[in-house]
C-alpha positions in Angstrom: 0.0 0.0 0.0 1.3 3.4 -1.0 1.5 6.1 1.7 -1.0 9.3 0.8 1.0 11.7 -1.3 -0.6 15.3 -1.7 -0.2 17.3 -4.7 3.2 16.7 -6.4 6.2 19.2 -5.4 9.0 19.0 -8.0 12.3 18.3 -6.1 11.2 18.5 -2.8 13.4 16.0 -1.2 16.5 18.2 -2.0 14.8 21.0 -0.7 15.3 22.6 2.8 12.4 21.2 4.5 12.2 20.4 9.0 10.0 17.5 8.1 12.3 15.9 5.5 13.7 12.7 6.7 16.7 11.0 5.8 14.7 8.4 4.0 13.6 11.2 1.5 17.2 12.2 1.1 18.4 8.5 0.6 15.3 7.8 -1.6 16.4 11.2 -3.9 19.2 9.8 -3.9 18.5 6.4 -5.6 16.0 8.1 -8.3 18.7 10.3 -9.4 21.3 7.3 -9.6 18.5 4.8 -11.2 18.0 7.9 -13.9 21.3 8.2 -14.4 22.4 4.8 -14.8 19.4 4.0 -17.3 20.6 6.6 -19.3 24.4 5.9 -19.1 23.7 2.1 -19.8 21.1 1.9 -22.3 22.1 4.9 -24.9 25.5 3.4 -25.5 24.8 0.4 -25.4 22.0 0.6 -28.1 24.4 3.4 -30.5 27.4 0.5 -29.7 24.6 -2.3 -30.9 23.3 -0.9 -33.6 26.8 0.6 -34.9 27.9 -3.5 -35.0 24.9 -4.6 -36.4 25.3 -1.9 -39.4 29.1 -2.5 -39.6 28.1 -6.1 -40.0 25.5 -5.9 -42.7 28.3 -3.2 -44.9 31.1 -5.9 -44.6 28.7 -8.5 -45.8 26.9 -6.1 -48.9 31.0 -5.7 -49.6 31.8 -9.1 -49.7 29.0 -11.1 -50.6 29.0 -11.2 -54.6 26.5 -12.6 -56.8 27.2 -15.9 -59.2 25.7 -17.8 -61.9 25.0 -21.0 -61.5 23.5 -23.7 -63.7 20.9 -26.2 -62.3 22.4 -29.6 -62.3 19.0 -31.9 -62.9 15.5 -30.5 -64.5 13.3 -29.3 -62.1 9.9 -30.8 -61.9 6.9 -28.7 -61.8 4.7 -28.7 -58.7 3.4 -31.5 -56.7 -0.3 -30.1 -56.3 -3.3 -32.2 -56.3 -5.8 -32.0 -59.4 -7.7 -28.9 -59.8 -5.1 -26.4 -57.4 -3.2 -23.7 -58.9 0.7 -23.1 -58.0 0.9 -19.8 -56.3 2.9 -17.4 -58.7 5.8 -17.0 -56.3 6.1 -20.8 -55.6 9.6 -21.9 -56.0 11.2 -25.8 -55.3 14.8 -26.5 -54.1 17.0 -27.6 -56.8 20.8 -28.8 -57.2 23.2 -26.1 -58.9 26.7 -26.0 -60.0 28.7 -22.7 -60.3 32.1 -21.9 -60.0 33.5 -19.4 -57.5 36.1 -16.8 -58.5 39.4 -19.0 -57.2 37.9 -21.1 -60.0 37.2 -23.6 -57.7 33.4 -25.8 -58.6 30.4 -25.6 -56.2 27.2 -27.7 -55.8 24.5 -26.6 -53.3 20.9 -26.4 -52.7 18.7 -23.4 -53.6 15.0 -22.3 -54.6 14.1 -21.8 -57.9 11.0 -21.5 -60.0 9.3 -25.1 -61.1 10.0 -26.6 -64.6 13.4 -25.5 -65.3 14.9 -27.7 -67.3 18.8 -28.9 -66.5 21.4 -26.1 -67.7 19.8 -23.1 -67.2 21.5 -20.4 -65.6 20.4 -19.2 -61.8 21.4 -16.2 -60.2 23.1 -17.1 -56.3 25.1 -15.4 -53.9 28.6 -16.0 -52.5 30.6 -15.4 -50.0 34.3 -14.8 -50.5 35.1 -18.6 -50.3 32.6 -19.0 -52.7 30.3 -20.9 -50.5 26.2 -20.1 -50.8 25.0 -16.8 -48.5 21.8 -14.8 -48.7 21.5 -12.0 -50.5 23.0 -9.2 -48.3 20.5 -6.5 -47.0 20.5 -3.2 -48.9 21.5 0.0 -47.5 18.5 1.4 -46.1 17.2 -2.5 -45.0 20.5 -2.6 -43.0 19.6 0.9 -41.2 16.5 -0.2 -39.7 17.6 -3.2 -38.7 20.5 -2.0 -37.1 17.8 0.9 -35.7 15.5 -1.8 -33.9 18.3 -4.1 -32.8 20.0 -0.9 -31.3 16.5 0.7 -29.8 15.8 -3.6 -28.4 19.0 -3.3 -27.1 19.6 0.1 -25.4 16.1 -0.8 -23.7 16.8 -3.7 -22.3 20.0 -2.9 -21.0 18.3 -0.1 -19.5 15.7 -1.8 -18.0 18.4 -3.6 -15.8 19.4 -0.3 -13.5 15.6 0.8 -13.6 13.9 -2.4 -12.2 16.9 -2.0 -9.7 16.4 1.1 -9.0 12.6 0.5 -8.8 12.9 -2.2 -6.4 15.5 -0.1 -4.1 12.3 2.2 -3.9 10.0 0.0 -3.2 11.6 -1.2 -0.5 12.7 2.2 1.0 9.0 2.5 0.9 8.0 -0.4 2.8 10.5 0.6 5.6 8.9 4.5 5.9 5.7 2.8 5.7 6.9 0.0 8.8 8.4 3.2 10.5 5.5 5.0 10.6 3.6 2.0 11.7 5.6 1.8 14.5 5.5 5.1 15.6 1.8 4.8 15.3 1.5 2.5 17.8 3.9 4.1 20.1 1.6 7.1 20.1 -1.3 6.5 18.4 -3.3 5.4 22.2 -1.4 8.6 23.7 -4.2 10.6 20.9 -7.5 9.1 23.3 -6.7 10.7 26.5 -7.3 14.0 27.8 -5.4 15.9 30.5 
């Protein structure tokens, strides 16, 4: 249960104040260290995330090269039963041979469209040792995924020092609240009597 707050005084605890307590001081304390620590932890660490992710994705647009490869064995149509229709962007794995720039020959597995017949030439992507990649993300596909890795990151991290900082609170409030508490029931009876 929260203690009754009146209406909200903007940096009161590190105000002059008789009634302050040192709780308020120590609880001013750890909200302006929890602030400062979300912010210190989570905005580097999301620019240093996102700067590695984009780095990444360039070295991989600058060394990932496309090929052409030939498809080893005709490609059979679509296995669909009688009276469905093969979605246009339907494509089978097939068998291709291509040789990498060392002049070394390739085989390996990719998608391509039904009822190609053996020969025909298939465009693939390679990495440097001429093994099969993906086709590398362009510029502006690399900056927003770089943008949400490094946003997912930078919060995260920065939830760490908040939900610290959040618990530290909650428990400096349970001990003001047990405090008060006590001291209601040293002098809470004392209120019933007259003099």
């Amino acid at each position: 249960m929260k203690a009754f707050r009146g209406p909200k005084v903007w940096l009161w605890r590190w105000r002059r104040n008789p009634l302050k307590r040192r709780a308020d001081v120590l609880e001013a304390w750890v909200v302006l260290g929890t602030l400062l620590l979300t912010v210190l932890a989570g905005v580097p660490a999301g620019l240093a995330a996102a700067r590695s992710v984009e780095h990444g994705l360039a070295r991989q647009r600058a060394t990932w090269h496309p090929a052409v490869a030939r498809v080893a064995a005709r490609v059979p149509g679509p296995s669909r039963p009688s009276g469905s229709h093969a979605s246009a962007g339907e494509r089978i794995w097939a068998e291709v041979r291509w040789t990498a720039a060392d002049g070394s020959a390739h085989t390996g597995q990719v998608r391509v469209e039904p009822d190609i017949r053996a020969g025909t030439p298939v465009t693939v992507w390679t990495d440097p040792r001429g093994h099969l990649v993906s086709r590398p993300t362009t510029a502006s596909e690399a900056a927003f995924r770089a943008t949400l890795i490094g946003l997912l990151v930078g919060v995260s991290t920065a939830a760490v020092p908040l939900a610290g900082g959040l618990a530290a609170r909650a428990r400096l409030e349970r001990r003001r609240l047990d405090a008060w508490d006590t001291e209601w029931a040293r002098l809470g009876p004392q209120w019933g009597r007259t003099v």
